[in-house]
N, C-alpha and C positions, 0 to 999 in steps of 0.2 A: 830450496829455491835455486832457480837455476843461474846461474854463474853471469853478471853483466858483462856483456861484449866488450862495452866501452874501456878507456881508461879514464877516473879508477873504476873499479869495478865495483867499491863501496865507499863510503865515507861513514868516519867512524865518531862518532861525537861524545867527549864528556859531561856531562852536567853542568855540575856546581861550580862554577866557578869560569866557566868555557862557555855555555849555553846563557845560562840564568846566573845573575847578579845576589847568590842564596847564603857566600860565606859570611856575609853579616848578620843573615837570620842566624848561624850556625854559631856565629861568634853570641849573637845575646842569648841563646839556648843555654851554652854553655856557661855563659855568665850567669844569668839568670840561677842556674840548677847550681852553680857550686855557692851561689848567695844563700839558696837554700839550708845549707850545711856550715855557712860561716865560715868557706874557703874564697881563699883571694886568687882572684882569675882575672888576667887583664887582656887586652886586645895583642900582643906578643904571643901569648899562652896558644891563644884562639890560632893565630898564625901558623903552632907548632904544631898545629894538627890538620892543615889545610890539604886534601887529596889523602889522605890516610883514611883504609877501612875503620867501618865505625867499631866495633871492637878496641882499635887499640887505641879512639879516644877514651872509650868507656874504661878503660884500665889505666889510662893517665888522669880520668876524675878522680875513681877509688881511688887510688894510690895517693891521689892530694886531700883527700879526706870526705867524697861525698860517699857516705855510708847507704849505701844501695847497691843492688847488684849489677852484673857488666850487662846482662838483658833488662833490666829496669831503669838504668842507665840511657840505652840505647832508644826504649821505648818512647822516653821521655823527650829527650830530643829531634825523634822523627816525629813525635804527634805536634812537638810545639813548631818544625820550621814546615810541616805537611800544612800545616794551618795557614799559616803564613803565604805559603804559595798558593796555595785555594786561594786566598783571600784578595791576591795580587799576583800574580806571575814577575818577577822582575828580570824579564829579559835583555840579555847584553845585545843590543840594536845590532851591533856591525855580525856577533854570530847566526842573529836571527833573520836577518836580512841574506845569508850565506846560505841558511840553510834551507830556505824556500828556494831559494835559486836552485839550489842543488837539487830536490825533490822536483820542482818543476823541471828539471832536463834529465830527471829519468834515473837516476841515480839511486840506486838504494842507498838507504841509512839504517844505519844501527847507534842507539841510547847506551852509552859501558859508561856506567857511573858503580860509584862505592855505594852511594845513598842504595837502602832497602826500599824493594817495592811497593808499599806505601806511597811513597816519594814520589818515584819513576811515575806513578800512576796519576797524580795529579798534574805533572808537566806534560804528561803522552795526554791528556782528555786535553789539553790545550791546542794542540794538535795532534790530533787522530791519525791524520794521512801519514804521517811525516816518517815514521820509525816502523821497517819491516820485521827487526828483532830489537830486543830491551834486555841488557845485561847487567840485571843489578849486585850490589855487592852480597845480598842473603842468596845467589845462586851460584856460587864459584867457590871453593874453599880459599882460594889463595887472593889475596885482595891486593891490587894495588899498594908498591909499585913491582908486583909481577905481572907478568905479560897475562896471565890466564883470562882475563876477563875479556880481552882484546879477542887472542887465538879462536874463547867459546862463540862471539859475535862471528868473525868470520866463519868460522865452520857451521853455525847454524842459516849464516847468507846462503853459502854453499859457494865462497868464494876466494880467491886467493889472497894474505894478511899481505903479501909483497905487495901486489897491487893496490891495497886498499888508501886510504888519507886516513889518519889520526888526527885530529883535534882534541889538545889538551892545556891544562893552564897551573898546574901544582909540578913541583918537582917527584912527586911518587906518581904520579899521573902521566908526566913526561917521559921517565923511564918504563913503564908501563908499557907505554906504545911502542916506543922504539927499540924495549928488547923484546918486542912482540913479532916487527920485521918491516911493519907498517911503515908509511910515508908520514915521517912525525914531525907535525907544529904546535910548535908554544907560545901560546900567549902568553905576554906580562902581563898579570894582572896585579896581584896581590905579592907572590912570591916571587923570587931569584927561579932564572931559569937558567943552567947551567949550560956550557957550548960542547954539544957529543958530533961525532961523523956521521954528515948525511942529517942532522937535524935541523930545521925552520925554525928559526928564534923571530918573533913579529912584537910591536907595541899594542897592534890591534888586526881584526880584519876588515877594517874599513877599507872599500876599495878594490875586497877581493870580489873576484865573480868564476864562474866556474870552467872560465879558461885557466884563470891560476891554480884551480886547483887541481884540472889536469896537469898543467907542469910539472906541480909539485909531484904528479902520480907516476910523471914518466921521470924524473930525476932528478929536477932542478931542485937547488936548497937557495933558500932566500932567506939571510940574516939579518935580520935589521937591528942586532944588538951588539955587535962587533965583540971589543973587548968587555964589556959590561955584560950583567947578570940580569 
């Protein structure tokens, strides 16, 4: 793909938790499966694995006692929140409302989530137009919060990670981006988002439109969370 003119050049989106409203389906997945086994899993539990590749949920069940494997595991949990989202899309309004704007002015995008393509697949048929590339977590060896997933999107745009926007909402997800090179904002959603140099700390992106997220692409950091997390 050839390299957008503009600035940014891309806009880089994560899922779970950025996009769509899904760590709750993620949290009663997990609850659900360790009920199964007669392990105690509470909503904290859920929390401690919010933006972490599914693998190293699937080995913080086993290890708490659900007797299955780390791909049986995993299976389980992408068919039970793929369901879910088929059944209902739960989209976060203010990133949804960004991201059409964004697409409408020409911008490519790219989907860099952990979730496996199963997943990804059900969010992209919600909108078709929207995502030039889809970076899930079963095609990168290194998962979140390494950059790699980040770097593979931009190099399959065919465009520069400096230039790009990141959009993200987990603290592995926020480092993800930003040691990727990318122009990185956080939303609070769920988690503590830590304050790094040059990173966009936000409550929400109600409000943004895609003059701010040019800004954000030529340099501006806009923190809305000061000393707080």
């Amino acid at each position: 793909m050839t390299a957008h003119p503009s600035s940014p050049q891309a806009v880089l989106w994560d899922m779970d938790g950025t996009l769509i409203d899904s760590e709750p389906y993620w949290i009663a997945a997990e609850t659900e499966l360790a009920r199964r086994f007669g392990v105690p899993w509470s909503h904290d539990d859920g929390l401690q694995l919010v933006g972490n590749p599914l693998p190293v949920s699937a080995a913080v069940l086993r290890e708490r006692g659900v007797d299955m494997s780390d791909d049986e595991i995993i299976g389980a949990l992408l068919w039970r929140v793929r369901e879910q989202v088929l059944a209902s899309v739960p989209w976060q309004a203010d990133a949804r409302a960004l991201l059409d704007a964004t697409v409408s002015a020409g911008i490519p995008c790219a989907l860099v989530t952990m979730s496996y393509t199963p997943l990804a697949e059900a969010l992209v048929a919600a909108v078709p137009d929207a995502f030039a590339v889809v970076v899930t977590g079963d095609r990168v060896r290194h998962g979140k919060p390494d950059p790699e997933a980040f770097l593979t999107a931009a190099t399959e745009l065919g465009v520069d990670i400096e230039r790009c926007v990141a959009f993200e909402d987990s603290p592995a997800g926020v480092t993800a981006a930003w040691a990727s090179g990318a122009k990185s904002v956080g939303i609070r959603r769920l988690t503590p988002i830590e304050p790094r140099p040059g990173l966009s700390r936000v409550r929400s992106l109600a409000g943004w439109d895609v003059d701010t997220v040019r800004r954000v692409a030529a340099g501006e950091v806009i923190d809305e969370l000061g000393d707080s997390v």
